[in-house]
C-alpha positions as CSV (number, residue, x, y, z in Angstrom):
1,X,21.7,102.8,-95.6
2,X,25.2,103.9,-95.1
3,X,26.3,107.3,-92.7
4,X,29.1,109.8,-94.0
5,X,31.2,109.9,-90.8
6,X,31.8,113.2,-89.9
7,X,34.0,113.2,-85.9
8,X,33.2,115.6,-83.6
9,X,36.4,117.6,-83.8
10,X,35.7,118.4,-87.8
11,X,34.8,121.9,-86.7
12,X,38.0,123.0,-85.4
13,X,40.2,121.1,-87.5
14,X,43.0,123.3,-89.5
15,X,42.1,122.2,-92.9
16,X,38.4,123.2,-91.8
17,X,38.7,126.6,-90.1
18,X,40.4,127.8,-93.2
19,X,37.3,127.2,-95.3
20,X,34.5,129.4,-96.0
21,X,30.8,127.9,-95.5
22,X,30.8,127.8,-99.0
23,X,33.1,125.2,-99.2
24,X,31.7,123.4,-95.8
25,X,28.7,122.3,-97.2
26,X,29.7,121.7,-100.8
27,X,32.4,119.0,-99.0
28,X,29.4,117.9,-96.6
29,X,27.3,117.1,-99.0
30,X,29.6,115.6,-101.3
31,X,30.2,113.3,-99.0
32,X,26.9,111.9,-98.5
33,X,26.0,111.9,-102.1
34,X,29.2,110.0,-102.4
35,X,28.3,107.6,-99.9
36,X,24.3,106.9,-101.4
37,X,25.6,106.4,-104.5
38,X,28.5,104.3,-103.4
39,X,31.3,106.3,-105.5
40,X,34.2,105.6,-103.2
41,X,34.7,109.5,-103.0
42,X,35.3,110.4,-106.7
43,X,32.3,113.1,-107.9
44,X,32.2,114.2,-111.8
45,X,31.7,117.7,-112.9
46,X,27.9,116.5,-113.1
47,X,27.5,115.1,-109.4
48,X,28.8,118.5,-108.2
49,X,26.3,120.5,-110.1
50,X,23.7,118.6,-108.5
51,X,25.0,119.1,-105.2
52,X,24.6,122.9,-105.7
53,X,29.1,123.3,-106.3
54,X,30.6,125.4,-108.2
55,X,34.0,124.9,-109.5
56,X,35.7,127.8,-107.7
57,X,34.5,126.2,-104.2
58,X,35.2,123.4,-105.5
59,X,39.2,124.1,-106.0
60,X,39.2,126.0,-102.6
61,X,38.3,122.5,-101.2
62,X,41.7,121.2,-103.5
63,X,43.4,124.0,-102.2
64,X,43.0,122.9,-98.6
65,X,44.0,119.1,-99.5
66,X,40.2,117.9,-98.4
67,X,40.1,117.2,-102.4
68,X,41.9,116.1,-105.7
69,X,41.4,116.5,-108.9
70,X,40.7,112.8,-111.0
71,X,39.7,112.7,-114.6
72,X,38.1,115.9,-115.1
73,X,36.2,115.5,-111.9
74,X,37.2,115.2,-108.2
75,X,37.9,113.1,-105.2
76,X,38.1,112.6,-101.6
77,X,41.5,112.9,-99.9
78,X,42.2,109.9,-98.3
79,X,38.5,108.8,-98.1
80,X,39.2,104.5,-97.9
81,X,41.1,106.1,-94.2
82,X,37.7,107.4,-93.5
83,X,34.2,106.0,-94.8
84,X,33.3,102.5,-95.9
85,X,34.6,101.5,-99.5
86,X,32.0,100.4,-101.6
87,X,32.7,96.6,-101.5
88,X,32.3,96.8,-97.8
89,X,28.9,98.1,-98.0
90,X,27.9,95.6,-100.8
91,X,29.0,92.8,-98.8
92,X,27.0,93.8,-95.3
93,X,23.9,94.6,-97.7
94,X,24.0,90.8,-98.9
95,X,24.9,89.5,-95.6
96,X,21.6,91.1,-94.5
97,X,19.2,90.0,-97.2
98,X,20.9,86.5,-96.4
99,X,20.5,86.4,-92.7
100,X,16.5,88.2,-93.3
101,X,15.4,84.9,-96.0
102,X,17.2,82.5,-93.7
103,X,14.9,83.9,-91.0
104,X,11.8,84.5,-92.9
105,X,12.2,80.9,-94.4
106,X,12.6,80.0,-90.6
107,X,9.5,81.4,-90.0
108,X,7.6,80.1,-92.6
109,X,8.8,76.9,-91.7
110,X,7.3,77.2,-88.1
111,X,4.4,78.1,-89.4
112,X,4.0,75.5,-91.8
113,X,4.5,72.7,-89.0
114,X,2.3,74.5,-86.7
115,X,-0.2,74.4,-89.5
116,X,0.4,70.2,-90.1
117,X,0.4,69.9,-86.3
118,X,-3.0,71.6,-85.6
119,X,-4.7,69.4,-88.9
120,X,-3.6,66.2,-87.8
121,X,-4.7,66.9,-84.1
122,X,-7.8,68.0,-85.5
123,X,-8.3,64.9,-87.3
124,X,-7.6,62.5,-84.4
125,X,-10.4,64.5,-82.5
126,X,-13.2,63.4,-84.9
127,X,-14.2,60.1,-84.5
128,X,-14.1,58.1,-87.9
129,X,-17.7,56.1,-88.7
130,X,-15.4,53.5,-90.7
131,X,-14.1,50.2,-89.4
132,X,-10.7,50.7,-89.7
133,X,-8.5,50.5,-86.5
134,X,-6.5,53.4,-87.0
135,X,-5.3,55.6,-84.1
136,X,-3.6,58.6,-83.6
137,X,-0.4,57.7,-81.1
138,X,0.3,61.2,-78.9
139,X,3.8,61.5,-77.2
140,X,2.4,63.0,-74.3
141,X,-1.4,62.0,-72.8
142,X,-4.1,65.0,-72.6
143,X,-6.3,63.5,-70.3
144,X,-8.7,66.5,-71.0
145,X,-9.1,65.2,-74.2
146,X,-12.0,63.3,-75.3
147,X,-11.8,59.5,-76.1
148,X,-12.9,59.2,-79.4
149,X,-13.0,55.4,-79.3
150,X,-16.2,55.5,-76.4
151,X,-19.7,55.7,-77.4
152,X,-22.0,57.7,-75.5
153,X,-24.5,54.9,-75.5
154,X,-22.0,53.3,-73.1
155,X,-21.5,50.0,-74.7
156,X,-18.1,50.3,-76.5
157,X,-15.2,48.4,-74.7
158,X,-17.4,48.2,-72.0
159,X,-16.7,45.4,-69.5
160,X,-19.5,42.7,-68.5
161,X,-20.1,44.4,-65.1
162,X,-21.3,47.6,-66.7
163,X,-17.7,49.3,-65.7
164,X,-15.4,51.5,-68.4
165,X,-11.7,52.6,-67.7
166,X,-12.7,56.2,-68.7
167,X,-16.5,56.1,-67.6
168,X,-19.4,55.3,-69.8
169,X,-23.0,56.6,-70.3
170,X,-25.8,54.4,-69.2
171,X,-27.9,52.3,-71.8
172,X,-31.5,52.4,-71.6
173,X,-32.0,48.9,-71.2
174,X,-29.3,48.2,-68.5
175,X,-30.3,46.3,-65.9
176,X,-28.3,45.1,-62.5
177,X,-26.6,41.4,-62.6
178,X,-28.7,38.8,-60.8
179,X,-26.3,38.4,-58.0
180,X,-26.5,42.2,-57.1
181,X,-30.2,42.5,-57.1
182,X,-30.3,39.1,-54.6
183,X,-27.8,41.1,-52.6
184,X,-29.6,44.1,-52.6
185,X,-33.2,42.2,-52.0
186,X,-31.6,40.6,-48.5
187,X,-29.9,43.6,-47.8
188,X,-32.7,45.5,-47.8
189,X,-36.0,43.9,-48.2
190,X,-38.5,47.2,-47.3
191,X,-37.2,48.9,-50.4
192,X,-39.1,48.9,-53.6
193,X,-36.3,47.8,-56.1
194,X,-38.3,48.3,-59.6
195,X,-39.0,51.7,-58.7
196,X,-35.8,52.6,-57.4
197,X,-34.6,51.3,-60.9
198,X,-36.7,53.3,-62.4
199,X,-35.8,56.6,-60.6
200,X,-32.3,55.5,-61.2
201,X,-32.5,55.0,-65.0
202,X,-34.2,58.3,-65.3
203,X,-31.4,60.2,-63.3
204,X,-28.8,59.1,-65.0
205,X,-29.8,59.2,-68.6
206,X,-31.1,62.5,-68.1
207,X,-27.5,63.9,-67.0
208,X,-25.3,65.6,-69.4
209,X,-22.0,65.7,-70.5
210,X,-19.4,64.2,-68.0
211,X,-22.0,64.0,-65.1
212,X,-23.5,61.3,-66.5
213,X,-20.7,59.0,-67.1
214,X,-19.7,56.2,-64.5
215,X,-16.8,53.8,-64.6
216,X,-18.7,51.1,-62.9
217,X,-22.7,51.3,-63.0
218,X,-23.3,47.5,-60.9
219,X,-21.4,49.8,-57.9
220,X,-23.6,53.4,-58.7
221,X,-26.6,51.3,-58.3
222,X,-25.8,49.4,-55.2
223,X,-24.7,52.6,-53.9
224,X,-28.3,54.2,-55.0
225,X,-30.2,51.9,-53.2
226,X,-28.5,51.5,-50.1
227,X,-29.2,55.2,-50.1
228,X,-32.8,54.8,-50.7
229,X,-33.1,52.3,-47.8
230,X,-32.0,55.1,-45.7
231,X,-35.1,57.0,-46.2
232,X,-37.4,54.5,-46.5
233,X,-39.5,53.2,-44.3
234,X,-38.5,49.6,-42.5
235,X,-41.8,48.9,-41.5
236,X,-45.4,49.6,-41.6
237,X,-45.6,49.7,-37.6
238,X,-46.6,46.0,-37.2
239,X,-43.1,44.8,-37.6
240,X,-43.6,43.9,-41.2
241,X,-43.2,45.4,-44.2
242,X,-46.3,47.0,-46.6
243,X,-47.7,43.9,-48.6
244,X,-48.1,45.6,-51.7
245,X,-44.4,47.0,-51.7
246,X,-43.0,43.5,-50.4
247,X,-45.0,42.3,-53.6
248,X,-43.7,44.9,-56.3
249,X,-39.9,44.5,-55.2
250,X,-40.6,40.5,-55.1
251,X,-42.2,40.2,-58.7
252,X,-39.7,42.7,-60.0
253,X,-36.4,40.9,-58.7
254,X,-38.0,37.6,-59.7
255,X,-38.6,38.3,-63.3
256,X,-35.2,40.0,-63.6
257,X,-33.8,36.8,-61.9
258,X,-36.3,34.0,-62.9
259,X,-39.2,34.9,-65.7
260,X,-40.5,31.5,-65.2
261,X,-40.9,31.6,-61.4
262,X,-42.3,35.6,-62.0
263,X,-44.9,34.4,-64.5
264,X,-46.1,31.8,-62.1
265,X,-46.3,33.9,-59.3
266,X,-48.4,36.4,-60.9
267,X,-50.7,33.4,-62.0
268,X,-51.3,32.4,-58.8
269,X,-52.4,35.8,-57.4
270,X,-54.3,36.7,-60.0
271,X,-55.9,33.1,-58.9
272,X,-56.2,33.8,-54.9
């Protein structure tokens, strides 16, 4: 859109005082027809009919120098002085429709990479069921972001001690090294190790999400029944511990540690 410039001491000006309304608005609105249609200032006897001129307003408007005659038709005096020529406007129009696709191919650019970004992040958060040893390589580390490598059932890249980097779930079938249950056993002999296994299993397979993961399951369970010793009872007020508990923790350690020795053991109570 361009603007017929019009200064704000038109209304006094000599040429203008002279005029009668007539002619003001015929030369007002000459001017911005002039200026929509990019004429550089030259109307035809058609233009000014459509403007709502008539010839003897417009030759009061010659009379005062604001116009003159060309080619049957008329033209602004001095209007290059004055308003943008048509060129000018033409060139800032395709400036603008340059500078808006630059930007909107900008955008769409953006948007486009965003869009690849967001897929590819996408697909480096579902784990892949094939073998291949692809991974996605990150600039920066999320550590909120899951590990798609680990397994929940805690035996992927899981060390020999039961301990993960990032904390793994605990199998069903774990069971303490043979070492750390002797440890335990002399540690604390009054405590019933099979079923404090058993409560522990339980516990920890039955918590979800990140609750239930451990870095290093040997140390939870040493740590679970050292606690359990605190509550339970040293002795059974004789300075000895109950038989029948001193004889579940016994067969239980044994047959984790020796099957062999367990099996004969049981034999020979089952004998006495």
């Amino acid at each position: 859109m361009t603007w017929f410039r019009i200064d704000d001491g038109f209304w006094s000006h000599p040429k203008i005082v002279q005029l009668s309304d007539a002619a003001i608005t015929l030369w007002t609105r000459s001017g911005s027809y002039s200026c929509q249609h990019l004429t550089d200032g030259h109307l035809t006897t058609h233009a000014l009919r459509m403007v709502g001129g008539k010839a003897r307003v417009a030759d009061e408007l010659v009379h005062a120098g604001l116009w003159e005659t060309d080619n049957g038709g008329y033209r602004f005096h001095d209007w290059e002085h004055y308003q943008e020529s048509s060129e000018v406007v033409l060139a800032r129009r395709a400036n603008a429709r340059e500078r808006q696709r630059k930007a909107r191919a900008e955008r769409e650019k953006k948007r486009h990479d965003a869009q690849m970004q967001s897929r590819d992040e996408s697909r480096c958060d579902i784990p892949s069921d094939s073998d291949s040893d692809s991974r996605c390589e990150f600039s920066t580390p999320d550590p909120t972001r899951p590990d798609p490598t680990l397994k929940d059932s805690g035996t992927s890249r899981e060390s020999s001690n039961g301990s993960n980097a990032r904390g793994a779930r605990l199998p069903p079938e774990w069971n303490p090294p043979d070492d750390v249950v002797r440890q335990m056993r002399d540690e604390h002999p009054h405590v019933d190790l099979r079923a404090e296994h058993a409560k522990f299993t339980d516990y920890w397979i039955a918590q979800p999400g990140a609750k239930g993961r451990k870095s290093d399951w040997t140390a939870t369970w040493r740590n679970w029944i050292r606690r359990a010793a605190e509550h339970a009872p040293a002795t059974n007020g004789n300075g000895h511990r109950p038989q029948q508990q001193q004889s579940k923790a016994d067969i239980w350690t044994e047959a984790v540690i020796d099957p062999a020795r367990a099996a004969a053991a049981a034999s020979r109570k089952e004998i006495s």
